[in-house]
C-alpha positions in Angstrom: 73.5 95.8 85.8 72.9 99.4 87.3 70.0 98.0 88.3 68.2 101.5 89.3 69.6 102.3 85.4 66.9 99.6 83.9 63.6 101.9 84.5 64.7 105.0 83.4 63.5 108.5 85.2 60.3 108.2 84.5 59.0 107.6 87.9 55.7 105.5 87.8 53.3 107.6 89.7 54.1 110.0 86.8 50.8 108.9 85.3 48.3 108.3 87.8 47.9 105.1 86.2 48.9 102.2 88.3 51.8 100.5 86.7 51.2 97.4 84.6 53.7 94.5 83.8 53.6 92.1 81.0 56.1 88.9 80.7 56.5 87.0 77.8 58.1 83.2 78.3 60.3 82.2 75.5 59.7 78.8 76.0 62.8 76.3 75.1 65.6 78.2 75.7 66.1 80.9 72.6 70.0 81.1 71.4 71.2 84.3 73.3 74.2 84.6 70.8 71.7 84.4 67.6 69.3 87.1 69.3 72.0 89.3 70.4 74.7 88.7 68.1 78.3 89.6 68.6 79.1 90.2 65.2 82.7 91.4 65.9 83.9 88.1 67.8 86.0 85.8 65.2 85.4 83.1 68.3 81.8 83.6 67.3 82.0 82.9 64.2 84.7 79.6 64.8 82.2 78.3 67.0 79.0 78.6 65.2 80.3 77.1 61.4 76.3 76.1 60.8 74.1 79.0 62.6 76.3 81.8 62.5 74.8 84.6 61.4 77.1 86.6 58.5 78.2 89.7 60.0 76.7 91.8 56.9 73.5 90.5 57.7 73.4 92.1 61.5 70.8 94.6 62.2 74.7 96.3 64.3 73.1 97.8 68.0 77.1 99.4 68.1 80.5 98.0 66.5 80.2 94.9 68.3 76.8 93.3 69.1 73.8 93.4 66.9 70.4 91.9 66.5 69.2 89.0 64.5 68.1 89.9 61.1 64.5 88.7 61.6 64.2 91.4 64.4 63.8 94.1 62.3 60.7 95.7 64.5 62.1 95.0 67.6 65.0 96.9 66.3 63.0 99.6 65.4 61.8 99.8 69.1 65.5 99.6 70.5 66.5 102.7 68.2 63.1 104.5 70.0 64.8 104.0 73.1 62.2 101.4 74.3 64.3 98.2 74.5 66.6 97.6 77.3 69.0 94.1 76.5 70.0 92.9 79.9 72.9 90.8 79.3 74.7 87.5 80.8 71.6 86.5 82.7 71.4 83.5 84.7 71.9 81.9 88.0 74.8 80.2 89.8 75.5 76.4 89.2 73.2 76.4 85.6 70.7 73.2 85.2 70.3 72.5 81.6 67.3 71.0 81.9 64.0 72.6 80.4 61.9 71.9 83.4 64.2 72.4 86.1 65.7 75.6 84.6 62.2 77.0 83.9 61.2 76.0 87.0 64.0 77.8 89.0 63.2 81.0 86.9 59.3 80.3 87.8 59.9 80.5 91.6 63.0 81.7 92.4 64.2 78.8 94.1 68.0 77.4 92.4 68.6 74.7 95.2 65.1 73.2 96.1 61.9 72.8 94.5 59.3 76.0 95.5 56.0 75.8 95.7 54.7 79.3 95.0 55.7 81.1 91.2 56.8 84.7 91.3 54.3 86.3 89.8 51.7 84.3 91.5 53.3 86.5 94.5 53.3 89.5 92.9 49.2 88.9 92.2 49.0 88.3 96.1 50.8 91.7 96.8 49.4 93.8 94.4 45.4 92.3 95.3 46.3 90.3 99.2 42.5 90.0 99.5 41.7 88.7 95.9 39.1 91.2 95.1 39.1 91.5 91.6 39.7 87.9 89.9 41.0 89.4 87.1 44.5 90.9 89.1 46.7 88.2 86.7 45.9 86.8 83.5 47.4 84.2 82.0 47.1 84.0 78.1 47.2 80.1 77.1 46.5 76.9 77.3 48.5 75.6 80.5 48.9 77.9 83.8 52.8 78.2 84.1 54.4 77.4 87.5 55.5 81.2 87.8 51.5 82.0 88.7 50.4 79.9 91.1 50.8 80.2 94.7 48.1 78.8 96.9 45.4 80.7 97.4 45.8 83.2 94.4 43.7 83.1 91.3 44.4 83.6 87.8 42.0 84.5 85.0 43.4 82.4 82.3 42.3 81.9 78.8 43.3 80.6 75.9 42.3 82.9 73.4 39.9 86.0 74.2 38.3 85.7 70.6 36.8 82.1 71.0 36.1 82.2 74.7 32.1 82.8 75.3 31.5 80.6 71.8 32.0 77.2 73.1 28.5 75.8 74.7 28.9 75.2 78.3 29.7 71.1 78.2 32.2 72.3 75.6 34.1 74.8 77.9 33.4 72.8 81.0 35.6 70.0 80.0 38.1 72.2 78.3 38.4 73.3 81.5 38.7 70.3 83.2 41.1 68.8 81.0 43.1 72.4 81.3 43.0 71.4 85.4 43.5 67.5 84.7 47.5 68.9 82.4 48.4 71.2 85.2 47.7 68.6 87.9 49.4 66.3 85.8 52.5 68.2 85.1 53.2 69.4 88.8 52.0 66.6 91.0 55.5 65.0 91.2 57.5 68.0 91.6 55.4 69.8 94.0 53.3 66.8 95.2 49.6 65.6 94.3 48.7 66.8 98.0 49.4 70.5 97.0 48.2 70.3 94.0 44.8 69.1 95.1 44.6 71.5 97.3 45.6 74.4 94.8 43.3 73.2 92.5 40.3 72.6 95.1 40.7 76.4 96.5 41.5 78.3 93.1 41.6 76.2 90.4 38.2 76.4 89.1 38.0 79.8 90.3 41.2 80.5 88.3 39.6 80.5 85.0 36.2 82.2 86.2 37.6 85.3 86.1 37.7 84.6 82.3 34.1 85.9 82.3 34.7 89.4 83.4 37.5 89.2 80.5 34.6 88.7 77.6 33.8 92.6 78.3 37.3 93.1 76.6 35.5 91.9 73.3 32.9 94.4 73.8 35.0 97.7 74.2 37.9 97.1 72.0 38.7 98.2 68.1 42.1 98.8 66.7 43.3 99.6 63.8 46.7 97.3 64.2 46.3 94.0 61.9 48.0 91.5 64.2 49.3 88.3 62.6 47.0 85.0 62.8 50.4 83.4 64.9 50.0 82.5 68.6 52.0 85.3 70.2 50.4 87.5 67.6 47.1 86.4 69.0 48.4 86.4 72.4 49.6 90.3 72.5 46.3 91.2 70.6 44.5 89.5 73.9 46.7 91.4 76.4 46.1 94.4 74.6 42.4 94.1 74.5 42.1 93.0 78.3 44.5 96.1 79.3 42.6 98.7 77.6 38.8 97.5 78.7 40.3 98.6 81.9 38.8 96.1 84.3 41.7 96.2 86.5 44.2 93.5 85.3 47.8 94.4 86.8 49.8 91.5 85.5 49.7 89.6 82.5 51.9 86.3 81.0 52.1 84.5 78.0 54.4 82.5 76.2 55.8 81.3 72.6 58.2 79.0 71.1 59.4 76.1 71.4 63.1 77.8 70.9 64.7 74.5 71.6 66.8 74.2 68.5 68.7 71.4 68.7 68.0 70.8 64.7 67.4 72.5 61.7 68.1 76.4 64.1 67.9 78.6 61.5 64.8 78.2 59.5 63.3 77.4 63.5 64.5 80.2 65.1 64.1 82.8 62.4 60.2 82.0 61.9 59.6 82.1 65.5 61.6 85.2 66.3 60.1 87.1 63.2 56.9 85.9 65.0 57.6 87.6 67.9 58.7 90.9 66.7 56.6 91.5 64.5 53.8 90.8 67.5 55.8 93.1 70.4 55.6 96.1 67.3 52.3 95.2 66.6 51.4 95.3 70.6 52.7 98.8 71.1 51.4 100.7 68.5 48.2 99.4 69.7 48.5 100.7 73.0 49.7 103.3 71.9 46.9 104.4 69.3 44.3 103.7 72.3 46.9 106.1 74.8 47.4 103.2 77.0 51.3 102.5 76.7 52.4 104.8 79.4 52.0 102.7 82.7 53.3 99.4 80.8 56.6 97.4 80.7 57.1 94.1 78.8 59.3 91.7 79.9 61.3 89.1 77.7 62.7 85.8 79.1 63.8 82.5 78.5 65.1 79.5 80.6 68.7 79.3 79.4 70.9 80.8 76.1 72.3 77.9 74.1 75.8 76.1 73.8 79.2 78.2 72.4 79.6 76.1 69.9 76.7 74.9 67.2 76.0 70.8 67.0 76.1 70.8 63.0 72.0 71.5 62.5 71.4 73.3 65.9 72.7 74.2 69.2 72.1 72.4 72.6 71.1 73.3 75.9 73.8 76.3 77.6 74.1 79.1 80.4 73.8 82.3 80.6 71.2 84.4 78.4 69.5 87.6 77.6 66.4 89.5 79.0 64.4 92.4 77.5 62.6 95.0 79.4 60.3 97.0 76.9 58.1 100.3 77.0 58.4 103.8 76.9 59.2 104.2 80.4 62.9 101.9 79.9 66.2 102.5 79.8 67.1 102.1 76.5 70.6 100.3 75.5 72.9 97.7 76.2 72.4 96.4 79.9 75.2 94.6 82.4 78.1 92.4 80.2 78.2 90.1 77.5 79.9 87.3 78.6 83.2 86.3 77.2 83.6 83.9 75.0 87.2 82.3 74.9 86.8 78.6 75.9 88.3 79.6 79.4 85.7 82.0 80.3 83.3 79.5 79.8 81.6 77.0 81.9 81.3 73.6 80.7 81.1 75.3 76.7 78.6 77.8 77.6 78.6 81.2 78.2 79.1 82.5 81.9 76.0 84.4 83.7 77.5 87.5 85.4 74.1 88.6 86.9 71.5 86.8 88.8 67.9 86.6 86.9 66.2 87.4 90.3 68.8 90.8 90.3 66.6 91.8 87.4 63.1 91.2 88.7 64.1 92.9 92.0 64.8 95.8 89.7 61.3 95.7 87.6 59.6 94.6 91.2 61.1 97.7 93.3 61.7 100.2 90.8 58.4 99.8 88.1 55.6 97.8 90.3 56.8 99.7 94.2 56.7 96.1 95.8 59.4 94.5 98.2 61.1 92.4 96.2 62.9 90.3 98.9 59.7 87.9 99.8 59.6 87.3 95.7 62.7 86.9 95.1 63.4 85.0 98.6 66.9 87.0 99.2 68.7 90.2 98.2 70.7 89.9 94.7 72.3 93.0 92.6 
């Protein structure tokens, strides 16, 4: 990756508008060969005798990769110049499991177990005093690993059109069973001890700033008719929240599960056309209220899938793709493909040729103006 190629010129003070990020998790590990498909490779084809996807079919990005057929919108954005596919992503010494692998991506932390999520960090740069509660959202029902850091609140909500509706005892033990999964889910790996103590100092807190979120409801029309899916829903709530304007910098959701070990294709294609149609549907609605200028979406997934398919599906692999999105990218064909003869390959699966945390240092420095070595914990290309 030219890394400094990944923004584009567009510097971000070019707006006056403080520069926003959105990431979208896609949750399970999505099948990097079936999103970005290289169409010209006979080995792709030998290896994938179940899931392949017929050459004919390819929406072609040049005369040897093209998109899945069920990304039709996303491929509209890519010929706007607006996508940026950042190839062969990864880390060194893969782990192929879900939690582990999402975890590493979560807090930048391969080779022991971190306590404090990226963008949790990022929330902490961007607001160190924790002024405005609404500095991070999260859109969904758990609080991913990448957002908390001690200390650091997170508005987070599960959906912006119901919030306000439930009575009080209703949302108070929504809440507290929201509290109750997370302490659940990351009291072995990071300790009941820290969790307590997250959840005592910011864990109530983190969904207060939901409140200031209801004004979104207020101030926001659109013409865009999102889908009724969950990533449809989700986008529709980032877009609301971003143009009420109350100050929101970062923003995460997620979709899937993309972890197709069975039946991939009817899967994969209902969740994919899911989440093109909603990235389409999310830009034109910024960009009908003028507010797509100072944004940049953010696409990633734990791990790409196996080389070769399983006979219904494909299992766990390596390296994968990322997307950076918005009118401020670098449109085209990021960093290498990975080769795909059996001895370029690790263990079956597709080599990573860039580091993951090589491609936030690039959106932290270059879009957000942040340090990216305290993130990140270390210098990568």
């Amino acid at each position: 990756l030219n890394s400094e190629d990944l923004i584009g010129s567009v510097p971000m003070t070019s707006t006056n508008k403080d520069p926003i990020l959105v990431v979208v998790q896609l949750t399970g590990g999505s099948d990097y060969m079936n999103m970005v498909v290289p169409y010209a490779d006979p080995l792709y084809y030998d290896n994938r005798s179940t899931v392949g996807i017929p050459a004919e079919d390819v929406l072609p990005i040049n005369d040897r990769f093209g998109f899945n057929p069920n990304l039709g919108t996303f491929k509209d954005l890519y010929d706007q110049g607006q996508v940026a596919v950042v190839n062969g992503v990864g880390y060194p010494n893969p782990n192929r499991s879900h939690f582990r692998a999402m975890d590493i991506w979560h807090t930048c932390e391969p080779d022991i177990v971190g306590t404090e999520g990226w963008v949790g960090r990022i929330i902490r740069d961007l607001d160190p005093r924790g002024e405005n509660p609404v500095t991070g959202v999260n859109i969904g029902q758990a609080l991913p690993r990448a957002l908390v850091v001690p200390g650091v609140s997170v508005a987070s909500v599960a959906d912006l059109s119901t919030y306000g509706l439930l009575t009080n005892i209703e949302e108070e033990a929504r809440r507290t069973k929201i509290l109750e999964r997370f302490s659940n889910m990351y009291g072995q790996a990071i300790g009941t001890g820290a969790v307590k103590e997250y959840l005592g100092r910011t864990g109530l807190d983190a969904m207060k700033g939901a409140d200031i979120l209801k004004e979104g409801l207020s101030r926001y029309s659109s013409s865009i008719e999102y889908a009724s899916d969950a990533i449809a829903k989700s986008l529709r709530d980032v877009a609301m929240i971003h143009t009420a304007d109350v100050g929101a910098r970062v923003f995460y959701t997620q979709h899937g599960s993309f972890d197709t070990h069975a039946s991939q294709p009817a899967v994969f294609d209902k969740l994919w056309t899911e989440v093109s149609n909603a990235i389409s549907d999310f830009w034109a609605d910024l960009r009908e209220h003028d507010a797509d200028d100072n944004v940049l979406m953010f696409l990633f997934s734990e791990f790409g899938r196996r080389v070769r398919d399983n006979g219904s599906g494909t299992d766990h692999g390596a390296a994968g793709a990322c997307f950076a999105i918005g009118p401020s990218v670098a449109g085209g064909m990021h960093s290498e493909y990975p080769q795909t003869r059996s001895e370029a390959l690790e263990q079956g699966d597709l080599a990573p040729n860039l580091d993951f945390r090589g491609v936030y240092s690039t959106i932290l420095e270059d879009w957000l103006g942040l340090d990216a070595v305290p993130i990140v914990t270390g210098h990568f290309e």
